[in-house]
N, CA and C atoms as an extended XYZ file, in Angstrom:
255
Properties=species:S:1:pos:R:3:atomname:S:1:resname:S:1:resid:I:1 pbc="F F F"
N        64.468       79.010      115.046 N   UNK     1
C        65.149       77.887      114.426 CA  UNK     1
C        64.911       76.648      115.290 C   UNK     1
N        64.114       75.634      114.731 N   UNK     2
C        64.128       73.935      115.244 CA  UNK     2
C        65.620       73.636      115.387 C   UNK     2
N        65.607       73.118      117.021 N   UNK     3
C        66.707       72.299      117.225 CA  UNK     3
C        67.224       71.666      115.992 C   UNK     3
N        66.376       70.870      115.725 N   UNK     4
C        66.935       69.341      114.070 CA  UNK     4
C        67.940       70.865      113.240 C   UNK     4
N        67.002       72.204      112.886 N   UNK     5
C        68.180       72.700      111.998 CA  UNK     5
C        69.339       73.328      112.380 C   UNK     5
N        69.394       73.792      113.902 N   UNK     6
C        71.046       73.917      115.207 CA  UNK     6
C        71.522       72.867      114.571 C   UNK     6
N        71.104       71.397      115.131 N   UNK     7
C        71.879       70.617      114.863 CA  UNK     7
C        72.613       70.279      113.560 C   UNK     7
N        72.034       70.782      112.743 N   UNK     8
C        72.407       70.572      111.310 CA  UNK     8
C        73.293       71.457      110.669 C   UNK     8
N        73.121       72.496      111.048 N   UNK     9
C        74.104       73.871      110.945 CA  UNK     9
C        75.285       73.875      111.435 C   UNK     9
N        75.196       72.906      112.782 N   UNK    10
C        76.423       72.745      113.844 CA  UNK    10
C        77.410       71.652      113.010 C   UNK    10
N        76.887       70.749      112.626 N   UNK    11
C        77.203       69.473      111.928 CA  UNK    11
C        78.030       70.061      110.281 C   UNK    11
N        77.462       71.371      109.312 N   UNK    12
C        78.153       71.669      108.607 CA  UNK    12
C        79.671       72.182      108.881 C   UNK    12
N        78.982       73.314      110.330 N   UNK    13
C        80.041       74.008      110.172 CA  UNK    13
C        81.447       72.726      110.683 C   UNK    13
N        81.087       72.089      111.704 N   UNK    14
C        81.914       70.915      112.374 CA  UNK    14
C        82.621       70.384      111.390 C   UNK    14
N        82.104       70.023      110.147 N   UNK    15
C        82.331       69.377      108.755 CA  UNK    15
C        83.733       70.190      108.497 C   UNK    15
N        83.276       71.293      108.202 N   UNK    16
C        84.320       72.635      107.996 CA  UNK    16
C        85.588       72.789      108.970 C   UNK    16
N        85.626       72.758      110.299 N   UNK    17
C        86.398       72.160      110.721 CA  UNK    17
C        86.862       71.086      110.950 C   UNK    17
N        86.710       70.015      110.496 N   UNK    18
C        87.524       68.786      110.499 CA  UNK    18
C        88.062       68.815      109.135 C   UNK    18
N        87.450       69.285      108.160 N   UNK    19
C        88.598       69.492      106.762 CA  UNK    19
C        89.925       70.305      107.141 C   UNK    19
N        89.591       71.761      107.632 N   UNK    20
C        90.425       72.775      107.734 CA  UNK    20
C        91.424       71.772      108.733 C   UNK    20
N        91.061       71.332      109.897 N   UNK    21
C        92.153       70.650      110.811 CA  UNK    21
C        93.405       69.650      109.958 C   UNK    21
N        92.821       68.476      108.844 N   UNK    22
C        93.593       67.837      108.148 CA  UNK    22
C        94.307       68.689      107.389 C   UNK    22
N        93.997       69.287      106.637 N   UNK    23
C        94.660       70.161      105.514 CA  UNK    23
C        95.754       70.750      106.118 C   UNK    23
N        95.527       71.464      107.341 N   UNK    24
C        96.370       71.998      108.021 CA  UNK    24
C        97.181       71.053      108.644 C   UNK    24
N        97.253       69.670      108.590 N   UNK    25
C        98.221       68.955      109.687 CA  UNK    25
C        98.749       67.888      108.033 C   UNK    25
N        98.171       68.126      106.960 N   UNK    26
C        98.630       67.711      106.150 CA  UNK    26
C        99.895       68.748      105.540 C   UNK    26
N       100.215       69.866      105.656 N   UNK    27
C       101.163       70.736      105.432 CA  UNK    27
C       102.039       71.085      106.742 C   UNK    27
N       101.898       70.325      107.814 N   UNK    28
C       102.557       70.614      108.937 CA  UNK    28
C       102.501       71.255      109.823 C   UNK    28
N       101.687       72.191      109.765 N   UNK    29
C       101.428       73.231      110.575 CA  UNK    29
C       100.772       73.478      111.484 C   UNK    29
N       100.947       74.107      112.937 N   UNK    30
C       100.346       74.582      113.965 CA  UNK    30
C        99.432       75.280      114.001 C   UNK    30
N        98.488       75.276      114.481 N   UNK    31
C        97.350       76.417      114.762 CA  UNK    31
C        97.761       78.004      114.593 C   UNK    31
N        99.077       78.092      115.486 N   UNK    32
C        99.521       79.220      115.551 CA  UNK    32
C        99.994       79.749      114.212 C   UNK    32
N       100.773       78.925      113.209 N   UNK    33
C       101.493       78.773      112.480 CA  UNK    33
C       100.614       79.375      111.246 C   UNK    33
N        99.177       78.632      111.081 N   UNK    34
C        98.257       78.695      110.126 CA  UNK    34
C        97.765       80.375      110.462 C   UNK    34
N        97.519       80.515      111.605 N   UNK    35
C        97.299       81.944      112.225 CA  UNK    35
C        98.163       83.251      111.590 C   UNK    35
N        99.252       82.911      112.040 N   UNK    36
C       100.213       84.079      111.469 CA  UNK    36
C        99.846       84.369      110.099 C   UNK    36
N       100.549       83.571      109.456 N   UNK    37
C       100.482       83.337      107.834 CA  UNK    37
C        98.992       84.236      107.385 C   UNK    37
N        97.782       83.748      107.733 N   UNK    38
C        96.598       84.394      107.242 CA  UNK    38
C        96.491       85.581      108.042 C   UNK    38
N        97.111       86.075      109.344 N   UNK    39
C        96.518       86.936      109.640 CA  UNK    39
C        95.267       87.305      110.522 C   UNK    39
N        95.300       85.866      111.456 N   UNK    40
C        94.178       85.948      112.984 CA  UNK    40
C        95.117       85.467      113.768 C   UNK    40
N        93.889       85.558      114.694 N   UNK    41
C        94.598       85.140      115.959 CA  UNK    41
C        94.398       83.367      116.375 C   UNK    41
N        95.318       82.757      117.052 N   UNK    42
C        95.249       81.482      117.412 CA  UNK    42
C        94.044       80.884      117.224 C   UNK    42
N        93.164       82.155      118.728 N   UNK    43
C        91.597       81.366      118.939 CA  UNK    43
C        90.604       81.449      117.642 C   UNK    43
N        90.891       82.504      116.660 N   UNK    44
C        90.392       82.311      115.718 CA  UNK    44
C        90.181       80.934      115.040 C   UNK    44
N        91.491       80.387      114.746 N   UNK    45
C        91.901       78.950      114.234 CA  UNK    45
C        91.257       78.091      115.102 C   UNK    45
N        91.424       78.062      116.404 N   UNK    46
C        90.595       76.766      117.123 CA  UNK    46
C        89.598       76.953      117.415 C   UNK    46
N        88.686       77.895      116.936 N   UNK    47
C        87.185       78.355      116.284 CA  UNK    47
C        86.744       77.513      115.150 C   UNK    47
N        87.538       77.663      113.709 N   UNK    48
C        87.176       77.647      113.090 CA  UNK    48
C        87.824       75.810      112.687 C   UNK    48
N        88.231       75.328      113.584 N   UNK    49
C        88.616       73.811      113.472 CA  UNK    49
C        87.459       73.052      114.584 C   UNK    49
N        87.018       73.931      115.705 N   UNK    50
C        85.955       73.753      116.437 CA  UNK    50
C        84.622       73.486      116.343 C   UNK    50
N        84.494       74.490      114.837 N   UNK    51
C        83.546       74.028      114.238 CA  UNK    51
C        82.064       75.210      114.738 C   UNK    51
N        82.944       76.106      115.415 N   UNK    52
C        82.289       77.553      116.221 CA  UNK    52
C        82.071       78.427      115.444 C   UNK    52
N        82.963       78.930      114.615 N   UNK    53
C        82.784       79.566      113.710 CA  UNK    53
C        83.457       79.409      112.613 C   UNK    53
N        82.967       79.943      111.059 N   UNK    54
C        83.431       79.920      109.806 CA  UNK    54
C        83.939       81.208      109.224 C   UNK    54
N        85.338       81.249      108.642 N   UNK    55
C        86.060       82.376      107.960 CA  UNK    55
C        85.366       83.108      106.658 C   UNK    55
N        85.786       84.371      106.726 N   UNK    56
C        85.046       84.702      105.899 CA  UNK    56
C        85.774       84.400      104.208 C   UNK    56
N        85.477       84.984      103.632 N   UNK    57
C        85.949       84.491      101.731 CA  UNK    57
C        86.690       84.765      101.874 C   UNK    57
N        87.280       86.033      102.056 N   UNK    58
C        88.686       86.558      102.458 CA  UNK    58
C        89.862       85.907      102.951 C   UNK    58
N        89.183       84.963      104.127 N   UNK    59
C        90.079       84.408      105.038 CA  UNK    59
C        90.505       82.952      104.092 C   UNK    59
N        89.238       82.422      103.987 N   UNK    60
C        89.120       81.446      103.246 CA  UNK    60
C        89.995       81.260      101.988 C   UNK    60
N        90.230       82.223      101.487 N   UNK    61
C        91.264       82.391       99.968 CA  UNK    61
C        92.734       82.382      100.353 C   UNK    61
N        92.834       82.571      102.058 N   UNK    62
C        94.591       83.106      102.377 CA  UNK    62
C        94.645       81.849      103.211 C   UNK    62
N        93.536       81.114      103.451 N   UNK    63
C        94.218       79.397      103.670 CA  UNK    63
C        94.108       78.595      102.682 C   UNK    63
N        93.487       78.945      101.460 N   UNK    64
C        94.078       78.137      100.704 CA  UNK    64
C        95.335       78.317      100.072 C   UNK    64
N        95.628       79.415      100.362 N   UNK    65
C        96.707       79.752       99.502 CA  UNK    65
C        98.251       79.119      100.324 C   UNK    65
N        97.869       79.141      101.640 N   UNK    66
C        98.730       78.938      102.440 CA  UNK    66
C        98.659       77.505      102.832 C   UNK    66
N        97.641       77.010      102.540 N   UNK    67
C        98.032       75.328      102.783 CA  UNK    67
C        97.796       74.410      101.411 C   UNK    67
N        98.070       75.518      100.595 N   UNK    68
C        98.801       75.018       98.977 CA  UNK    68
C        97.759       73.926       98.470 C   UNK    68
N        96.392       74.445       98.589 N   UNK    69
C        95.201       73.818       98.214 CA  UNK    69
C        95.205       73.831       96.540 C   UNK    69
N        94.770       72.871       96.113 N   UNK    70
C        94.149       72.674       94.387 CA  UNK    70
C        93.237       73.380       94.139 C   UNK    70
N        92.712       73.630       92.911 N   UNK    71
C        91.465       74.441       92.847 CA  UNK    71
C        90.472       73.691       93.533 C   UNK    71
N        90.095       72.420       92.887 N   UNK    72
C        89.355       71.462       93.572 CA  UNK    72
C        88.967       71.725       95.141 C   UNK    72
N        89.931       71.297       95.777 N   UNK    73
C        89.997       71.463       96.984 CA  UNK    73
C        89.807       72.945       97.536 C   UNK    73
N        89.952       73.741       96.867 N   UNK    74
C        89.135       74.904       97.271 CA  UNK    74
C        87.986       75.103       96.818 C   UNK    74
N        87.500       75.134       95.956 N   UNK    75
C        86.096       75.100       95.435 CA  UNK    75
C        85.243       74.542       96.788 C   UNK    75
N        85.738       72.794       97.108 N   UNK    76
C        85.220       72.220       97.898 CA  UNK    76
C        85.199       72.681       99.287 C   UNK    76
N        86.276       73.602       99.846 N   UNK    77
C        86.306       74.544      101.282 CA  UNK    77
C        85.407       75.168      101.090 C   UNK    77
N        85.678       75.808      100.086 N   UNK    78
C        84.368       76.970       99.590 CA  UNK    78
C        82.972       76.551      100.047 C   UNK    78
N        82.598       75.477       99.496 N   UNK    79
C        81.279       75.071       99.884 CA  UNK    79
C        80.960       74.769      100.821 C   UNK    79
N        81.787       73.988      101.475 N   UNK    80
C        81.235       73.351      102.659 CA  UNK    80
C        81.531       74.662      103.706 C   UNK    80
N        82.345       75.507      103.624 N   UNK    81
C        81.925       76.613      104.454 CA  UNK    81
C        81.018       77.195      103.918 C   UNK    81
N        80.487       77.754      103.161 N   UNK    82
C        79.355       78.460      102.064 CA  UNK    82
C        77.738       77.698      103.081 C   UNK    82
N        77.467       76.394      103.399 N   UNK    83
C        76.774       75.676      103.912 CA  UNK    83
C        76.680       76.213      105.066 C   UNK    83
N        77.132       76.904      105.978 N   UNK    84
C        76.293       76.850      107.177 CA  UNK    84
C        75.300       77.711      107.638 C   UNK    84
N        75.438       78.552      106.419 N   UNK    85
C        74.126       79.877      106.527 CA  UNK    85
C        72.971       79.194      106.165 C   UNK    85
């Protein structure tokens, strides 16, 4: 893999966490908080707001559910995590 496509991969997933971070501070909630509820652990969450790693569909369906996402707005998690493969 060319650096240019690291960088580009890094940049989706990053994308992916800076949505997940608002959404989550748009419903109030703590890292920890978002954690429980779905079912990981903390560092999981500041992984996946880090922009280190992306949840799987699974996970992905029990934060939307839990930070009371629209379809819209999930569709759109969907993708932009869906993007970094």
């Amino acid at each position: 893999m060319t650096s240019q496509r690291i960088g580009e991969k890094q940049g989706r997933t990053r994308g992916f966490g800076v949505m997940l971070k608002t959404l989550r501070a748009r419903e109030g909630l703590t890292q920890q908080e978002l954690a429980d509820r779905i079912g990981v652990t903390n560092s999981s969450v500041c992984l996946y707001e880090g922009g280190r790693r992306v949840p799987s569909r699974m996970t992905i369906s029990k934060i939307s559910k839990v930070l009371n996402l629209t379809n819209d707005e999930f569709v759109l998690v969907l993708n932009v995590a869906e993007q970094h493969d």
